[in-house]
N, C-alpha and C positions, 0 to 999 in steps of 0.2 A: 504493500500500500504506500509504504512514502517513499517506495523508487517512483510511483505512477505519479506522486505530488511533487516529487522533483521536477520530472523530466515535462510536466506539464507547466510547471515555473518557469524554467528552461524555455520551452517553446513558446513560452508570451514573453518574455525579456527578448529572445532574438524576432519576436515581430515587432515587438513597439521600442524601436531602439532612434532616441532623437540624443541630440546633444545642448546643453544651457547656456544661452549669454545671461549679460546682466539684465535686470527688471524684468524676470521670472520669463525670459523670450526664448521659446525652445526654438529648435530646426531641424530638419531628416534630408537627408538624400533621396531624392527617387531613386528606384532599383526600377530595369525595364519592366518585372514581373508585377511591378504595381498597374501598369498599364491593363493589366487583366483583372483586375480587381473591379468588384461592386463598390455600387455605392455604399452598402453598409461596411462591407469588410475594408476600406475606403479608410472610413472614421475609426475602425478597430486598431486597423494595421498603425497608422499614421497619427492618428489624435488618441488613441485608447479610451477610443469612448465607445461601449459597450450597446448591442442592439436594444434598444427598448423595452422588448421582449423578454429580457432577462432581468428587468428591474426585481429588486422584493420591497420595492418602497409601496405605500399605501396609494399615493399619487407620484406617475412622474410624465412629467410635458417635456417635451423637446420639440424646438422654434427654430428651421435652417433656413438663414439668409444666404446670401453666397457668400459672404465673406464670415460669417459667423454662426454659432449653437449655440441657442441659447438652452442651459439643462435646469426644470426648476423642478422638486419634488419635496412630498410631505414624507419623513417617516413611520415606522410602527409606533413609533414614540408621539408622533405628534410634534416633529420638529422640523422645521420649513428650512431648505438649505438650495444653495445653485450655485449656478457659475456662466458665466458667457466666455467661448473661446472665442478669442479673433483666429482668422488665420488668411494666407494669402501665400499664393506660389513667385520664386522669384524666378525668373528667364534669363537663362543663361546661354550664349551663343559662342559656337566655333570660332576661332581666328579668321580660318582660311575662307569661312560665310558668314558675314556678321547676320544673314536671314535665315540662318540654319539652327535647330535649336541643338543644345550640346548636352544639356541635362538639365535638370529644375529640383528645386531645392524647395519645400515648405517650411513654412517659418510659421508659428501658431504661441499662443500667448492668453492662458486662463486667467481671466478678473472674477474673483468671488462676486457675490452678490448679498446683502444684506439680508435676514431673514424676512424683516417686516416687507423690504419689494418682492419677495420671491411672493410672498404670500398675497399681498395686492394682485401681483399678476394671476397665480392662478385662481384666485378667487375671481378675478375680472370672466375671465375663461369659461367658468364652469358658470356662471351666473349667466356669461350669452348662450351656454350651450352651444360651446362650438365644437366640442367632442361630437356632436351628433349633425353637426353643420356638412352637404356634403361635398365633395372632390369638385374641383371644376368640372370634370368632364360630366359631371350627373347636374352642371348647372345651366339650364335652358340660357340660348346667347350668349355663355362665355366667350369672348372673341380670343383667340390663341393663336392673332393674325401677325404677333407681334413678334418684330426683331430682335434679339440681341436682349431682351426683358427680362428682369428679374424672376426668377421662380421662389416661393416662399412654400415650405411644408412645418405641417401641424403634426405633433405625435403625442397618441395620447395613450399610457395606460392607468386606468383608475378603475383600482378594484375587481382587477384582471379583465377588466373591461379595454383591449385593444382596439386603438382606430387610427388611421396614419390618413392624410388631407393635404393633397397636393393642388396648387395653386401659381400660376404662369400670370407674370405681369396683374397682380389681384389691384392694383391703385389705378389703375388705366381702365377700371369696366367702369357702367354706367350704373350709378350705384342707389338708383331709384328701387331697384327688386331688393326689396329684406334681407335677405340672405346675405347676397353682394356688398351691403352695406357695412349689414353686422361684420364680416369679415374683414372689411377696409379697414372699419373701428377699431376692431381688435389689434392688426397688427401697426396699427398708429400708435395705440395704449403702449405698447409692447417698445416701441422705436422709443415713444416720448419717455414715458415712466423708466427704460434703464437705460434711457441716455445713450443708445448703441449707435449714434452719431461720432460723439468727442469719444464714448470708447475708443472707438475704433483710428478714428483720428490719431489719439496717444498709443496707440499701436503701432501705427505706421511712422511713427516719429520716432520709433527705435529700431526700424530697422536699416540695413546697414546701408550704406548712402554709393551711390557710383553703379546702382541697378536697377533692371525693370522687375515690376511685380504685376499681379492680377491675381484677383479673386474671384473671378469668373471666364476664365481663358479669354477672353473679350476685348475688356476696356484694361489698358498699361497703364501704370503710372513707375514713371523715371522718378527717381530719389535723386538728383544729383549730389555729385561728391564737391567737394571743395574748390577743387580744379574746374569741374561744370560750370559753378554758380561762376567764378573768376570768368572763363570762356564769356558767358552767357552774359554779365554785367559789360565785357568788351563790345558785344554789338547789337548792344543797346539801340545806338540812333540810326544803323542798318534796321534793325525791326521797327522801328517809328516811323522812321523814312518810307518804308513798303507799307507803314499800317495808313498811311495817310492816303496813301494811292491806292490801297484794296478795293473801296469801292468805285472807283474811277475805274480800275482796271477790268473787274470780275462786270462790271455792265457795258465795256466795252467789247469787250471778250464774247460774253454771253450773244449777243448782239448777230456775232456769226453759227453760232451753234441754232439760231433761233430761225434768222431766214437760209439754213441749208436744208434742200429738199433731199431726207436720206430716206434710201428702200429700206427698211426696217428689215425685211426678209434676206437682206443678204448682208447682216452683220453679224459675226458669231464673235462678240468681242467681251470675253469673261472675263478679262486682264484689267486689272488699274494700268494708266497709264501716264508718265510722268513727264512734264513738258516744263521746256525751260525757253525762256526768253531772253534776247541779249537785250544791252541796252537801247540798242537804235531800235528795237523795237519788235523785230523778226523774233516767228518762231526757231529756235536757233537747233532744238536736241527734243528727242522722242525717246526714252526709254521706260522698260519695264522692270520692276522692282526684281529680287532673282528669286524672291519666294512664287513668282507667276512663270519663270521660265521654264521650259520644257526642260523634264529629269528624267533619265532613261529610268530609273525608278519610280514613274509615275505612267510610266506605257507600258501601253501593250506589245506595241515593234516597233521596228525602228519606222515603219508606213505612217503611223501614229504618231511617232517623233517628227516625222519629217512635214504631216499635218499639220499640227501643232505650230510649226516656224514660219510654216505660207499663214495659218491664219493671223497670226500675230503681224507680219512684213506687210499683209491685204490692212491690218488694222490700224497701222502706223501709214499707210497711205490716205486711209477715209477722214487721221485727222490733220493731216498736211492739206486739204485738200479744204479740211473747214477752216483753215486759219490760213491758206492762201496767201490772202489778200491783208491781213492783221498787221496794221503799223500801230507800233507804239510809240511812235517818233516824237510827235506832238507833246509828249509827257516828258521828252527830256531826262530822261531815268538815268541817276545817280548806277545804277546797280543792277547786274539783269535781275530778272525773278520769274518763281515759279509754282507752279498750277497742275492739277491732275485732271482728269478725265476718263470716267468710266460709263459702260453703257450699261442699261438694265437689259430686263430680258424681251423688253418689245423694244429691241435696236436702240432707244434713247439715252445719247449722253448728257453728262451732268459734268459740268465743272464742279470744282473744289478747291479748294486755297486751304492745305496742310498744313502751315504754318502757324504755329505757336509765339504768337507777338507776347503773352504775358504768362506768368505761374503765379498761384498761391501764394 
């Protein structure tokens, strides 16, 4: 019997194996075989945090944002206790590709929680009755039309009473039907009452600076390092100078995309693509980022590779073609500058101006 309690200790110390900076901020390495993992085994592996399922608390809730769990439960005892983990993946790229990823590191960070909020929250919970509230997909016109949107899950077990309530972009529906509402309300209560804004905020302020991060593979946020903020303070009245001219330029610009008659039917153009203007004005350079270029690891033959290069060379002609005629001369431009362009899936481009004129 305690060879079986050994080697079972053993076997949870080599899954949940992270290391500690200061201000309680752990971090893991990813291993490729994480990529096979579930979403619960996920939180086992990497945060040690236990399926629901297994609670022996009287009550226990768990609230997943993308960047955070919130864990709050009553026990046998009658004693309210939680925790909110922050956590966020950092992206780490090759030398020889800076658009190639090299491995990602999580970085996660437990703030207790008071008894008396734990206990506001789930008393808030239980009094809407959102244990029995149900899943979007059981909610008449949920729209789950939405990009790139927040998902929020509800986990309840109380009183062996399990119920798990998944919810995509829940602040974006139309919150006139009951249900819709009460849920909106709830997970307001939940943001405002534990403050899991500035949490999360003072999370991100310790980690380590000179990297990208995301809590939802999605949206990056660059930490600059010391040397950044130096770069970045340097060309200052470069991004002021371009900020002044953005909207002169983006409606002058616009202007040709607007009266070019394109066949929509014969653009297959999936690629961002990146344009740069010199100063006199000309479109000067057409390139595509290298996470959009054609990778023998991402075809099927080389037929497909060689596809692949005519539609992108067909796509870098359709917008030489819209910009032609585009002088920027009149403008006088200190500096070239630059602008993207992507099509959607009915042939239609969209300019974009990528640039970061301010931070935080």
């Amino acid at each position: 019997m305690s060879k079986i309690i050994l080697l079972t200790l053993l076997f949870h110390s080599l899954i949940f194996q992270s290391q500690k900076l200061e201000n309680g901020l752990q971090f893991r390495k990813n291993e490729k075989s994480d990529q096979k993992l579930s979403f619960e085994e996920k939180n086992r592996t990497i945060y040690n945090v236990l399926p629901i399922e297994k609670s022996e608390d009287l009550v226990n809730v768990r609230i997943l944002f993308p960047g955070q769990i919130i864990e709050l439960a009553k026990s046998k005892d009658n004693k309210y206790f939680g925790y909110i983990l922050n956590k966020t993946t950092q992206y780490n790229y090759s030398r020889r590709d800076r658009n190639k990823l090299k491995n990602t590191v999580e970085f996660f960070q437990k703030y207790p929680l008071k008894q008396k909020k734990t206990k506001e929250v789930i008393d808030k919970l239980i009094q809407t009755n959102q244990i029995n509230l149900p899943t979007d997909s059981l909610i008449e016109n949920w729209n789950r039309n939405y990009l790139h949107c927040n998902q929020i899950n509800f986990q309840f077990k109380i009183l062996n009473n399990l119920q798990k309530q998944q919810y995509n972009c829940p602040l974006h529906q139309n919150e006139e039907k009951q249900t819709v509402k009460i849920i909106a309300e709830n997970i307001r209560f939940v943001q405002n009452q534990l403050k899991l804004d500035s949490i999360y905020k003072n999370f991100e302020s310790n980690l380590p600076s000179g990297k990208n991060y995301s809590n939802d593979g999605y949206r990056m946020m660059l930490k600059l390092s010391k040397k950044q903020i130096e770069i970045w303070q340097k060309y200052k009245p470069y991004r002021e100078y371009l900020k002044l001219k953005k909207d002169t330029v983006d409606n002058y610009l616009n202007t040709f995309i607007q009266n070019k008659n394109l066949n929509p039917y014969k653009i297959n153009c999936f690629e961002t693509y990146y344009l740069e203007f010199a100063k006199k004005g000309n479109l000067k350079k057409i390139f595509v980022a290298n996470y959009d270029k054609p990778r023998w690891e991402n075809v099927i033959g080389f037929k497909d590779f060689l596809q692949d290069k005519r539609e992108i060379k067909k796509c870098k002609k359709i917008i030489k073609e819209i910009f032609l005629k585009a002088d920027l001369s009149w403008l006088n431009l200190k500096f070239n500058l630059n602008r993207s362009i992507s099509f959607d899936l009915d042939g239609n481009p969209k300019l974009s101006d990528e640039a970061i004129y301010e931070i935080e």
